[in-house]
C-alpha positions in Angstrom: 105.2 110.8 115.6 109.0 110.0 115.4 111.4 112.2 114.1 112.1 110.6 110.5 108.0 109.7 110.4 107.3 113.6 110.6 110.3 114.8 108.5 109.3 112.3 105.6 105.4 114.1 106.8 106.6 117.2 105.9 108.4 116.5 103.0 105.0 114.5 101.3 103.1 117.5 102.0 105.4 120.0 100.7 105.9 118.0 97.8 102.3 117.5 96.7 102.1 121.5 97.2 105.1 122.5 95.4 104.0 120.1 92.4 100.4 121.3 92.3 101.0 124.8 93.4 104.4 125.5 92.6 107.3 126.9 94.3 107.4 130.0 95.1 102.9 129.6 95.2 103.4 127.6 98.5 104.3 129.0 101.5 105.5 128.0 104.7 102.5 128.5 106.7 100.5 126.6 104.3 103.2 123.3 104.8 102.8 123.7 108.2 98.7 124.2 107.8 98.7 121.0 105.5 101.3 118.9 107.8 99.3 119.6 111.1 102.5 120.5 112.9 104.2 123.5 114.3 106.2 125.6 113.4 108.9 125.1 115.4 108.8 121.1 114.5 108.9 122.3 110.8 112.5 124.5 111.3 113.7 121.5 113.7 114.0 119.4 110.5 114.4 122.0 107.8 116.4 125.3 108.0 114.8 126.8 104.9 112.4 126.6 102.5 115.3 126.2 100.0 116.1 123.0 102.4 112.7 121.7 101.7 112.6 122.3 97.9 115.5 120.1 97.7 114.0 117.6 100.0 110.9 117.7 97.6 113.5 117.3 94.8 115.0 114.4 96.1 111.6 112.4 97.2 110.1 113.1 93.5 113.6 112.1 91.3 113.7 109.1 94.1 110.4 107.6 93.1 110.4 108.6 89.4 113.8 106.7 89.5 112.6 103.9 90.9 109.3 103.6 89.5 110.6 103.8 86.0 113.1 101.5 85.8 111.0 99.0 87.0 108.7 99.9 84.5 111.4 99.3 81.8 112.3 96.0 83.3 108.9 94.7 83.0 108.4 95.2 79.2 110.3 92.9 77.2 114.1 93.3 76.8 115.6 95.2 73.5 114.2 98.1 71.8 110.5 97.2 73.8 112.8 98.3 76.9 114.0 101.3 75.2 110.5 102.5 74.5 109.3 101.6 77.4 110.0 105.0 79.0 107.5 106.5 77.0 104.6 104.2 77.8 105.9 105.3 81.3 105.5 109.1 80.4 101.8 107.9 79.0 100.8 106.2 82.0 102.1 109.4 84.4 100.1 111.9 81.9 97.2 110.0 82.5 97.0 110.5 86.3 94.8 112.9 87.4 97.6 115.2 88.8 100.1 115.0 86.4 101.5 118.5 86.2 104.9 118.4 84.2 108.5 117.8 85.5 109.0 118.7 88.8 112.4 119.8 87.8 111.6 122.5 85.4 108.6 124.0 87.5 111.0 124.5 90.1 114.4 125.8 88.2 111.9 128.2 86.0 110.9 130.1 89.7 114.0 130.2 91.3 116.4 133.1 90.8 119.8 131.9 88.4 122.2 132.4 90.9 120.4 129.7 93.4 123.3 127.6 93.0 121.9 124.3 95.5 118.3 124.1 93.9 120.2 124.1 90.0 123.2 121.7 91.2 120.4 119.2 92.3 118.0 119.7 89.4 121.3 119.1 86.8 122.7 116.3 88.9 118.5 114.5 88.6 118.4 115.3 84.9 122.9 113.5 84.3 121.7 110.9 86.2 118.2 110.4 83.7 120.6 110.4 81.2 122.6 107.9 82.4 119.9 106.1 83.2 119.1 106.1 79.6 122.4 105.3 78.7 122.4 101.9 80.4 118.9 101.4 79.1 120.5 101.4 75.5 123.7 99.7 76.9 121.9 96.7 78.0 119.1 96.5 75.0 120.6 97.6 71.9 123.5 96.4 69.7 125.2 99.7 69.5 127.8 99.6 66.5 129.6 102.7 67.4 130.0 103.7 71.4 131.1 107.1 70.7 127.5 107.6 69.9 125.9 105.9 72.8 126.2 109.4 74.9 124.2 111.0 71.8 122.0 108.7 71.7 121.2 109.0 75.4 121.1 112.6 75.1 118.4 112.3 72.3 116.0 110.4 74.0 116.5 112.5 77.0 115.3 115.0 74.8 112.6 113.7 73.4 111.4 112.6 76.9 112.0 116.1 78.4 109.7 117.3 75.2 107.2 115.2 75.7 107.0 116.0 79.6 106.6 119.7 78.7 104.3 119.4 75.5 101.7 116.9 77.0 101.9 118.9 80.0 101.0 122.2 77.5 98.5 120.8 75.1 97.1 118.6 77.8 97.0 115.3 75.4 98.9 112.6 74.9 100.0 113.4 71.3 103.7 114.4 72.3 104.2 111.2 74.4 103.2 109.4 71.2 105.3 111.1 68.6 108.0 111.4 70.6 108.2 107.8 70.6 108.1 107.2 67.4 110.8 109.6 66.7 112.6 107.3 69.2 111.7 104.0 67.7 113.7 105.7 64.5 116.5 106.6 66.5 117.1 103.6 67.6 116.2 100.8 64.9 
């Protein structure tokens, strides 16, 4: 395999593991196991597990990124848009291995003073927000901009809930309320 073929190898692998088994679960041997390399190939492109946790980090926000705001963009555009995000929620619940946020499996196993692995986590979740932000910026008629932050942070919020309480009860019941909370916010 090429270089970048078996470094984007090892980073699929290690991310299914660390978002099915966790963190701290999955161990190096068992990347290299589930990659079919060796050991040596794994430390030529990673110099740390830590290294391939924010790999993993990186590949997951990349695709959610992606994935969700061309969900957005495919519902109709004003509030519909808005809302959108939690029919995206809904639709990722309903996979068969939907298993929370990535993000806050990984920052709740890793000690507080890991300073790269939080960095990246915070800098996924500000970008979210501003992802939101533009969402409302280019759907709603916002009266008052001073509140466009707070109402970015809200439905941040209420998405991040819904992530962890679907994940919890294993239903979709959060995902649903949550969005009406949001249709509220924002009418």
């Amino acid at each position: 395999m090429k270089h970048s073929k078996v470094k984007q190898n090892i980073i699929e692998t290690a991310s299914a593991l660390f978002y099915r088994n966790g963190y701290n679960a999955t161990g190096i041997n068992e990347i290299i196991a589930e990659s079919g390399i060796a050991k040596a190939t794994l430390y030529n492109h990673f110099k740390s597990k830590e290294d391939i946790c924010l790999a993993y980090l990186k590949h997951m926000n990349a695709t959610f990124i992606k994935d969700i705001k061309s969900f957005c963009e495919s519902s109709p555009k004003g509030e519909q848009r808005v809302l959108a995000l939690f029919d995206f929620l809904d639709n990722f619940f309903l996979q068969k291995d939907f298993n929370g946020c990535w993000c806050i499996k990984t920052v709740s196993e890793i000690p507080k003073d890991n300073v790269r692995v939080r960095a990246e986590i915070q800098s996924q979740k500000n970008n979210f927000i501003a992802l939101i932000s533009n969402l409302i910026t280019d759907n709603l008629e916002i009266k008052n901009h001073k509140n466009l932050n707070s109402y970015a942070r809200q439905i941040y919020l209420l998405y991040e809930s819904a992530v962890a309480e679907s994940h919890l009860h294993q239903d979709s019941w959060p995902i649903k309320e949550t969005k009406n909370i949001c249709s509220q916010i924002i009418a």
